[in-house]
N, C-alpha and C positions, 0 to 999 in steps of 0.2 A: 514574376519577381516577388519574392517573399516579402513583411514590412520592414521598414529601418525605422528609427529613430532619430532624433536632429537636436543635439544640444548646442546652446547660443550664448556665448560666455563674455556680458559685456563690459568692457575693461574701460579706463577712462584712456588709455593709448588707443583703444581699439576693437575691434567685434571679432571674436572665431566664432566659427561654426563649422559642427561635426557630424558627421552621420556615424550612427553605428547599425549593425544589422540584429537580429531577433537573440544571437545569444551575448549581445552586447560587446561585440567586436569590433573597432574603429576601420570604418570605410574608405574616409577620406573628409577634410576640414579646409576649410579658406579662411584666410586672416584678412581684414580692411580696415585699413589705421581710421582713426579720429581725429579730430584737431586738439592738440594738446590743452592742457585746463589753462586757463592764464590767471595770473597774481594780482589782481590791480591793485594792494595794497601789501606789505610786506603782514604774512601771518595767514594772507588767504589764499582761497585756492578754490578755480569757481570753471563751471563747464556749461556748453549751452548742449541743454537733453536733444534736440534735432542732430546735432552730430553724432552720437549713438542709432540714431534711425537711420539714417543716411549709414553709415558702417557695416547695419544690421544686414539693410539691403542690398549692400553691395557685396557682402560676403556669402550671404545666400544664391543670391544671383552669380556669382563667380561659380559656386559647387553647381548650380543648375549645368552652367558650360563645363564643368569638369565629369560631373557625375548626373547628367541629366536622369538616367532612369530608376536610378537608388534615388534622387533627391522626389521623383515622383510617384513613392513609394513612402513616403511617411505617412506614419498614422499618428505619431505624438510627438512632442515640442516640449523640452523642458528648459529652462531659465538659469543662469545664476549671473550675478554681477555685484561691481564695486557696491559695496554697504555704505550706509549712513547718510548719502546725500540726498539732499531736500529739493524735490521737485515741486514748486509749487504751482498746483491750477487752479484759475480761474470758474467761471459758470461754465463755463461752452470748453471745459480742457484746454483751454488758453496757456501757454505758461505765461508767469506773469516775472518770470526775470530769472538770470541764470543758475542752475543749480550753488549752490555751495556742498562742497563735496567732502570729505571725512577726513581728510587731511588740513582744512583747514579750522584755524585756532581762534578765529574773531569772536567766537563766546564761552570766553573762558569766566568773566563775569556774573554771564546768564547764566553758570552751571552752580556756580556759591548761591545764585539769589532763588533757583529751583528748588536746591536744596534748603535754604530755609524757610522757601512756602510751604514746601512741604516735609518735614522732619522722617518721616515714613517711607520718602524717597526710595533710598538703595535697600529696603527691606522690598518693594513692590515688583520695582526694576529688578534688583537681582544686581543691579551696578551702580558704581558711581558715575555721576553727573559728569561726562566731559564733555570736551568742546567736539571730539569725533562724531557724536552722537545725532542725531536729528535733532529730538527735543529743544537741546539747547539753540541749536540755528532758527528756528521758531522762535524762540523768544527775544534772539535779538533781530529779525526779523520786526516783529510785532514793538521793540523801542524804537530803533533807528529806522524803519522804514515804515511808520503806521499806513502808509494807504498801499501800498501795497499787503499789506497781511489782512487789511477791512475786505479787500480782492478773494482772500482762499475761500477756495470751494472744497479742494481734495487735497493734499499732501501725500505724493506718491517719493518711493524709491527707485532709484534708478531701471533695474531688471522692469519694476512695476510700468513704467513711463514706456520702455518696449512692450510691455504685457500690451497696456491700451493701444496700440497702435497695432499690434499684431488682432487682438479680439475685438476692443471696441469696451473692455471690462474693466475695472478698477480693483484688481484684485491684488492681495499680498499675500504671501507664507513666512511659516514661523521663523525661520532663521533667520531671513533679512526682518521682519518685523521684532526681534528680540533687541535687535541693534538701534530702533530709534527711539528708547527711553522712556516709548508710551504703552506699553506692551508688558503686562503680567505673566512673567515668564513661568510661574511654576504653573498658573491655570490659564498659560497658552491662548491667552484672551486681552483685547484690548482693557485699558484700565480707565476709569472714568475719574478718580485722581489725579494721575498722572497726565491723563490730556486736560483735565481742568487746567493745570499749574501754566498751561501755555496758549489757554484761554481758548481750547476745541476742545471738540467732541466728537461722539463715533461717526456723525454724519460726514466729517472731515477724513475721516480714513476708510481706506478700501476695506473687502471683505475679507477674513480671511480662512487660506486652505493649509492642509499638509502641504510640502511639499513635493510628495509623491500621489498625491490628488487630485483629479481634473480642475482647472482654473474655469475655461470657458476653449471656445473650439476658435480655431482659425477663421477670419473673415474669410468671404469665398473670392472676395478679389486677390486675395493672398494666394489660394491654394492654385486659382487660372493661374497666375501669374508664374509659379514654380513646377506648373504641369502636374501639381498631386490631385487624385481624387476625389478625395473629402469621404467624408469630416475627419478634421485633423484636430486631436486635441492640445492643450496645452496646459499642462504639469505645472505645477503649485511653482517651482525649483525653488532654490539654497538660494543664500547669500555666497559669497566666491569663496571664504574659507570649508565652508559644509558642502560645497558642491565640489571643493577639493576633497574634503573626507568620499564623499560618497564615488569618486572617482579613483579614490587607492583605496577603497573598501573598512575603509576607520569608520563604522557604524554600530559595532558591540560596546561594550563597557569594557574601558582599560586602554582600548584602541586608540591611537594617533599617529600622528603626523609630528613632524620639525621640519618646516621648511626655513632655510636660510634663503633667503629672498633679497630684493631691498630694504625690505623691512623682516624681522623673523619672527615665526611663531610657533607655539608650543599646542597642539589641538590633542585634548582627550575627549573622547565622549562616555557617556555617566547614563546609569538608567534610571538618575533621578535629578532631582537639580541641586544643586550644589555650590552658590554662593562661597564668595570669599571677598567684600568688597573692599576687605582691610588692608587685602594686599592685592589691589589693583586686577582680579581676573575677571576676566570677562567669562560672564555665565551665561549663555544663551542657548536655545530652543536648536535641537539639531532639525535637521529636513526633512528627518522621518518621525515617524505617530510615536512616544511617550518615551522619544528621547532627548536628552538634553546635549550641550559638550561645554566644556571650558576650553578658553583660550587666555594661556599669557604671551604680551606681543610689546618686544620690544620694536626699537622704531628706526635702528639705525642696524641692519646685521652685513651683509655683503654693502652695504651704501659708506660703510665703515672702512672698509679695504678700499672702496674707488674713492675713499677721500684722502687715504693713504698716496695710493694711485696717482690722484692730482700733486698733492706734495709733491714726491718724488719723481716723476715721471716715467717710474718704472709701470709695466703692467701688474693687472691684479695675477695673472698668473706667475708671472716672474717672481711677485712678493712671495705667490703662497707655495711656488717651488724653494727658492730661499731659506724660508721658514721650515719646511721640510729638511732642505740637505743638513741644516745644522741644527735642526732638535735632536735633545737628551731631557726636557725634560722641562717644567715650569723655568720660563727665563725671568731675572728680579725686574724687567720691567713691569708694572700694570697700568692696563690702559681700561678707563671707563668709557662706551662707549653712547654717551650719550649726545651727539653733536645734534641731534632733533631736537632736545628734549628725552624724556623716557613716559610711557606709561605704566606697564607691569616690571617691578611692584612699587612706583613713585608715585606715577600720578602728577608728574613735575614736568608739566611745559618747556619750563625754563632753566631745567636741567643742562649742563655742558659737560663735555667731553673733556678727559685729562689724561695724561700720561706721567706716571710717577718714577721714579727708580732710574732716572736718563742719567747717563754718563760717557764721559768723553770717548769712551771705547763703542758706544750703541752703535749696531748696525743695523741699514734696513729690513735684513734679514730679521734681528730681534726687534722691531718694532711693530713688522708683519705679524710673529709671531703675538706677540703682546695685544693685537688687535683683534687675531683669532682667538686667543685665551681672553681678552673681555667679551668680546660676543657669547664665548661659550659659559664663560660665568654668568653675564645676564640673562641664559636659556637655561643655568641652572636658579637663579634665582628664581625664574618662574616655576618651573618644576615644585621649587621648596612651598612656595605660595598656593601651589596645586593640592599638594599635600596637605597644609594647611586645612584644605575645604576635604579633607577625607577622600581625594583621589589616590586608585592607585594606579601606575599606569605602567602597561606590559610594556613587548617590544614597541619600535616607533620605526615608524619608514621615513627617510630622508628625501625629500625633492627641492628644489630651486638652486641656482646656479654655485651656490655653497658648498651644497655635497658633490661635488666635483673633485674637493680637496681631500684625499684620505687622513692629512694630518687632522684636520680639520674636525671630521669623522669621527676620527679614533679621541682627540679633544674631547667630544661632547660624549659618547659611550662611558668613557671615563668617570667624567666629572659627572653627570645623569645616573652613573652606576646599570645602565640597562643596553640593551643591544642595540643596534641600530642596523637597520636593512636597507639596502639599494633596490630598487625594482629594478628588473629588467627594461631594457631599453624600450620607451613609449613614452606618451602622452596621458598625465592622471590626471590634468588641470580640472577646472572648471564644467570647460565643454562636453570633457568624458562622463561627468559627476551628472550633467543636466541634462542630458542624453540617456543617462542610464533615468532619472526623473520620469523624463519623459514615457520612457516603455512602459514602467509600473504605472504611469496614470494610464497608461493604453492599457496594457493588459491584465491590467490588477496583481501581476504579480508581484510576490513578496518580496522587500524592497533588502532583507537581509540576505537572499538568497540572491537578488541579482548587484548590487554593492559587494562581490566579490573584488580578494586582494589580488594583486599582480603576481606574475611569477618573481621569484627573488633572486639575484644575480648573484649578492654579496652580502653576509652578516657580518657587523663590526663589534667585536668583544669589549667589555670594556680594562683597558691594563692596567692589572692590577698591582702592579712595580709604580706606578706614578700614584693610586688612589690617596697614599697619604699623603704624600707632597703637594697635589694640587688641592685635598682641604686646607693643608693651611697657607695656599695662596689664596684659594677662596677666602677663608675669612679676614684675609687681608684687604683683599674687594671690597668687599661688604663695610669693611671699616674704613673706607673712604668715603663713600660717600658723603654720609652725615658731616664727614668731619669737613670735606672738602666746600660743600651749605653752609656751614659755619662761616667758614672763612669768607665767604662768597656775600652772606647775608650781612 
């Protein structure tokens, strides 16, 4: 048996794990749910890191029964998972209380008080202070909970919390390390500023690697247990966005991704770094050695349609056929779709969601529509904010349950002015992106040659009969909001 590979994509619903073989072709993967994060106070949002291990192992052990002699046949392990949550341990790797995970907003206070300890802030970082971020969950942490934060030994990242229990090592990589607020993004190095402001230092944070770099090897109870040989390494991996790039092959300059997701985001990667904190992008450390990527990420994109959904009790398909049979063109409704909040390019928490242009005639079909026309303008806002930091950025490949819609599709080509490409039917997530990780830490191979793109099913042009009517819906967009805060404030 030739080696495979085994990427581990920890999601806070749940664990995949993937094999692929030597020229990075997918094998075969098992999914093991988690226990969902729970709210105990409206704004947060918290998960205990053992239900991730418990997933880890069940879904590995699942592919052992599916794929016994491929799974014992790995030589390398590579990582990606949810960003930004704060594991925090004890002396002895204790955790000392449930993660707080990146979706929750309980430090949005700590992020003004960070930033005015230290004014240097988003020059260091590369971002502004939000509540997503690790950093800020440390410092409120350290007000509202002092004996537990006199407790931190280590502060790990999700992916990182499976690292330990997989090796026994404390180690992090650049991408998910760019996202916790402590991390000098352009020299790829812990900042001793930046972890002052939250009162640690380097001894509190793990080591860290590329993410296409050996972390440390498989305990050997691990490798009896799954029937591999050993030594089995384990690969720096991404954060879940970059180990998406690296799994649809977005790892040059110019390259990205749009995924419309629950939440949606705009990813290019940059062969340099590339700040833009004015307008809310996120600049972070790509997975591979002296690359960087930006993301703008709005927070409501398909979550937008299923809130649609619930209104009306139509399906989200039924809306986005609807909207289809009866498009010609910008319809006069617009809809913001801010019902989270927004980050790129707000930075507004307590942003909301509106609908402007209703009339006794509106049908659900134009509301559909008007829903997909605000998603698609808040993914051109990002673009504009991309631009802003000197990116430029080529084609983009479409994945998450969004591009399912061609109106949808053809929407964002449009309004983006650039192409948009379908992959062929597969799997680019996470697991593919950590998996491919994983071989380059095994076999040193070059992480450009093997971060290959998908074959392409479908390019979507952008039409150029609608470009000038939908700028000047756009700048319609754009002039709401301010004006809508106005009113609001």
């Amino acid at each position: 048996m030739t080696a495979t590979y085994l990427g581990i994509d920890v999601g806070t619903s749940g664990v995949k794990a993937m094999l692929i073989d030597e020229n990075g072709k997918p094998i075969g993967d098992a999914t093991a749910p988690a226990i969902e994060p729970v709210r105990p106070k409206p704004g947060w949002s918290e998960q205990n890191p053992a239900d991730w291990w418990t997933a880890t192992l069940n879904a590995i052990d699942a592919l052992k029964q599916s794929h016994p002699r491929e799974l014992a046949a790995v030589k390398g392990i590579g990582l990606s998972g949810h960003m930004h949550g704060a594991v925090l341990l004890g002396a002895n790797d204790e955790v000392l209380r449930p993660s707080i995970l990146w979706n929750d907003g309980r430090s949005f206070a700590e992020c003004a008080e960070m930033e005015a300890a230290l004014p240097n802030l988003r020059d260091l970082a590369g971002n502004i202070a939000m509540p997503g971020f690790t950093a800020p969950k440390i410092a409120w942490v350290r007000k509202h909970e002092p004996d537990t934060y006199k407790k931190i030994a280590k502060v790990l990242l999700p992916k990182a919390y499976v690292r330990l229990l997989l090796t026994g090592e404390h180690v992090e990589e650049m991408s998910d390390g760019a996202g916790t607020l402590w991390l000098d993004v352009a020299k790829r190095d812990w900042s001793d500023e930046l972890l002052g402001v939250t009162g640690l230092t380097r001894e509190h944070m793990p080591r860290l690697v590329e993410g296409s770099e050996v972390s440390a090897e498989l305990k050997p109870e691990l490798t009896t247990r799954w029937g591999m040989t050993g030594p089995v390494v384990v690969a720096g991996g991404a954060g879940d966005n970059a180990a998406a790039a690296c799994g649809i092959g977005a790892v040059k300059p110019g390259e990205g991704f749009i995924s419309l997701g629950t939440s949606g985001v705009l990813f290019v990667s940059n062969d340099k770094f590339r700040p833009n904190t004015e307008g809310a992008v996120h600049a972070f450390c790509h997975a591979i050695p002296n690359t960087w990527h930006q993301m703008g990420v709005i927070l409501s994109a398909t979550d937008s349609l299923n809130w649609l959904s619930r209104m009306t009790g139509k399906s989200q398909a039924d809306l986005s056929g609807e909207a289809e049979a009866g498009f010609s063109g910008p319809g006069e409704t617009i809809f913001l779709p801010y019902l989270s909040g927004e980050r790129t390019p707000h930075n507004n928490a307590n942003a909301r969601g509106s609908f402007v242009g209703l009339s006794q005639s509106t049908s659900t079909a134009q509301l559909a529509q008007a829903v997909m026309e605000g998603v698609t303008f808040a993914m051109r806002d990002c673009q504009r904010v991309l631009a802003d930091a000197g990116t430029e950025i080529g084609r983009l490949i479409a994945v998450g349950g969004g591009s399912r819609s061609q109106l949808w599709l053809k929407m964002l080509a449009t309004n983006l002015d650039t192409e948009i490409a379908l992959p062929a039917d597969g799997d680019f997530g996470g697991a593919l992106g950590s998996a491919r990780l994983g071989l380059c830490a095994a076999t040193g191979a070059d992480p450009l040659e093997v971060m290959a793109m998908p074959p392409i099913r479908q390019t979507i042009s952008p039409d150029q009969a609608l470009k000038g009517a939908y700028s000047e819906q756009y700048a319609r967009y754009r002039a709401l909001y301010p004006a809508i805060e106005e009113a609001r404030s």
